[in-house]
Each structure stands twice: as structure tokens, then as C-alpha cells.
N, C-alpha and C positions, 0 to 999 in steps of 0.2 A: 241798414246794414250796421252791425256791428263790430268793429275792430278792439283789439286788446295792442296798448302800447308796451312796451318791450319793461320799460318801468313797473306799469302793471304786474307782468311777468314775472322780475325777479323779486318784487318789494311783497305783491298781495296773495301772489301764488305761494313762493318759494319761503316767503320770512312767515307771512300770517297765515298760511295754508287756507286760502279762500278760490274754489276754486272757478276758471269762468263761468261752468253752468251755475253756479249761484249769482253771479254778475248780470247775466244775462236774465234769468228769472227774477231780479229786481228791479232792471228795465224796462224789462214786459208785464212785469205784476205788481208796478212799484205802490207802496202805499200813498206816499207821496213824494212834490218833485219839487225842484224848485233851481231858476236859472242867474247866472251874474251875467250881465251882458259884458263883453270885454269891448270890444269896436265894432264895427257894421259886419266885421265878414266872420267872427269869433266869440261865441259865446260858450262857459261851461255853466251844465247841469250836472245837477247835483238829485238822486233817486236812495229812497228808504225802505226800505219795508223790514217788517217784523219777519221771524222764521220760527218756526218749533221743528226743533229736529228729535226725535225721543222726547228723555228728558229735557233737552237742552233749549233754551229760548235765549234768542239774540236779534239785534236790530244789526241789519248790513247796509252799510252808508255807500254807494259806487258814485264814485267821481271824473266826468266824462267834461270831454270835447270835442266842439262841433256842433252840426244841425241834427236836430231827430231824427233824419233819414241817412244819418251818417255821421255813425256819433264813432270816437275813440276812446275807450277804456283807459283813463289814466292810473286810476286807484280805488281800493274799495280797503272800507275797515269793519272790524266787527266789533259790533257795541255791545257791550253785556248788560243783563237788565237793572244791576247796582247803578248804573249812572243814567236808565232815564226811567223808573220807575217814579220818581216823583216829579217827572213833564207830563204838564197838560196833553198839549200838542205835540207829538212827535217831529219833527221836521229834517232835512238832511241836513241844514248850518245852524239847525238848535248843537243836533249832536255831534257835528265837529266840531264847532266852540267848546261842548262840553268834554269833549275827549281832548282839545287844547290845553284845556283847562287843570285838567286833569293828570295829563303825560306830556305836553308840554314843555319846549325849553322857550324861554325870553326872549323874542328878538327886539332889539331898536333898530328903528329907523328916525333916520334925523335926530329931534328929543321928544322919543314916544318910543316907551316901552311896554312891548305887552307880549303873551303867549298867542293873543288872533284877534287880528286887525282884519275888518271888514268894510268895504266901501269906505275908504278915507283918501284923502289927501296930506299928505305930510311934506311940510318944506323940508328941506336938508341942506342945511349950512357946511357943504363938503368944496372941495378944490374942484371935482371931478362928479359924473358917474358912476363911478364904481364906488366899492368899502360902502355903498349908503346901508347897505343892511349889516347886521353884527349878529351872531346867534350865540347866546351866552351858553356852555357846553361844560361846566365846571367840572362834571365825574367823566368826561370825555366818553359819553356813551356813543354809540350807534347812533343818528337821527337820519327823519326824511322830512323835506323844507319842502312846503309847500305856498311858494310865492308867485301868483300872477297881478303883476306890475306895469307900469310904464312910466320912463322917467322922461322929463321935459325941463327944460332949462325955462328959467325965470329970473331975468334981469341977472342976478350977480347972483342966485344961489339955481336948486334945483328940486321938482317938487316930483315926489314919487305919488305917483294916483295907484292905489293900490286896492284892489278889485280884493282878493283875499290872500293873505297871508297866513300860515305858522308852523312852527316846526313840533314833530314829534319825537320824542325819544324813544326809538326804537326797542333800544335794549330795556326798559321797564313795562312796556306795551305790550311786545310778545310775551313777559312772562304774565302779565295779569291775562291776555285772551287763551293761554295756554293751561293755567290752572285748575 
């Protein structure tokens, strides 16, 4: 069974005009997949596949949670073929790093800064819990942060295990997939 989260809705539907039946026909026909295990009871997968629609050719990345027999649509983006025309391997966390990379804002956490942080552990020299993340936003654009985290205390400080991170800026995203 497939669910669409309300996020999905307003961010992949309404901002990047991607609609579920293409969602859906990337999970069913995906090229390839690939999964982060979060804990025992919560893993997201991650699904690719190429499209030719007309003219047009694009890689659609959908970003799920849950088990294959009962997955939730978190997000999905469209890749254009300028940014993986020279990958080998297509993969879904090749080309979200490279769409990171690309549109992109800075986050740190702790003293590590990057556009996308995958499988890491980072201390954090903070009072607290919270503020551990910072998203640097300098043209105060639009973004969508996409952080699965969990934070744990460690003696006197606090260590974010962070499965994947990074945020997008929205407002330069949609005008390059809208072009």
C-alpha cells in the first residue's frame, strides 16, 4: 500500500508539480532503490527511475517511509539530465547529494558543516538538545530540510547520529525544474 504524506502534497505536488501517479510509477517501475535503516521498527527508502516524457527526460528521486508493503510518500524531486549526465551509476543518494550540492543551503551541526551529511555521528558541544542544527539561509529563500536524526546524550555533551540530512532551497530549485 501506498500512502502520500500531506508534506508530499503541499511541497511535491503543489511547489514542484510532480504528480502521485508519477510517484507511484517509480515505486512500481523504479530503476533503482536503495534503503537507510533508521531503528528496528523505521527504515526510509529511497527509488529512481529515469522518465522520457516527449521531449523531455528527467530522473524522479521519491523519498519514502516505512516497510515495502506499506511505504508513506514523504517527497519526491525532479532531476534534470544537466546534473547526472556525467554518473555512472544513477542511484537515489547519488542524486540527492547532487541536488544537495547543487541548491543546497549549509547546515552545521556541532563543528561540521555541509549541504548533506549522510550516515555520520557528530558530537555537539551544545547546553541542550535543541539549536544543534543551524541552516545558513543568507538570501532568506524558501527551503525544505530534510533531517532524519536522533540525538543522545554523551557524558557532558550530545551526539546527533544522523542517518541523512540537508536542506534545499526551494526558491532556486523550482525555477531551474521549471525552465
Amino acid at each position: 500500500m501506498i500512502h502520500f504524506s500531506d508534506q508530499f502534497q503541499k511541497i511535491s505536488v503543489e511547489d514542484f508539480k510532480i504528480s502521485r501517479s508519477h510517484a507511484e510509477n517509480v515505486i512500481q517501475n523504479k530503476d533503482h532503490v536503495e534503503f537507510i535503516k533508521l531503528d528496528d521498527n523505521a527504515q526510509l527508502t529511497f527509488f529512481c527511475k529515469k522518465i522520457v516524457a516527449g521531449e523531455k527526460e528527467f530522473c524522479l528521486v521519491v523519498c519514502t517511509m516505512g516497510s515495502l508493503d506499506n511505504l508513506t510518500v514523504v517527497m519526491a524531486y525532479k532531476i534534470l539530465p544537466e546534473m547526472y549526465k556525467e554518473i555512472k551509476e544513477i542511484t537515489p543518494l547519488r542524486l540527492l547529494r547532487e541536488l544537495a550540492i547543487m541548491f543546497g543551503l549549509n547546515i552545521t551541526i556541532g563543528d561540521v558543516t555541509s549541504k548533506f551529511i549522510l550516515r555520520e555521528q557528530i558530537r555537539c558541544n551544545t547546553v541542550g538538545p535543541t539549536n544543534i542544527f543551524m541552516v545558513d539561509n543568507p538570501l532568506n529563500h524558501s527551503f525544505f530540510q530534510n533531517f532524519h536524526y536522533k540525538i543522545e546524550q554523551d557524558r557532558l555533551s550530545y551526539v546527533a547520529h544522523c542517518a541523512l540530512c540537508f536542506c534545499i532551497d526551494t526558491t532556486i530549485y523550482k525555477k531551474w525544474i521549471n525552465r
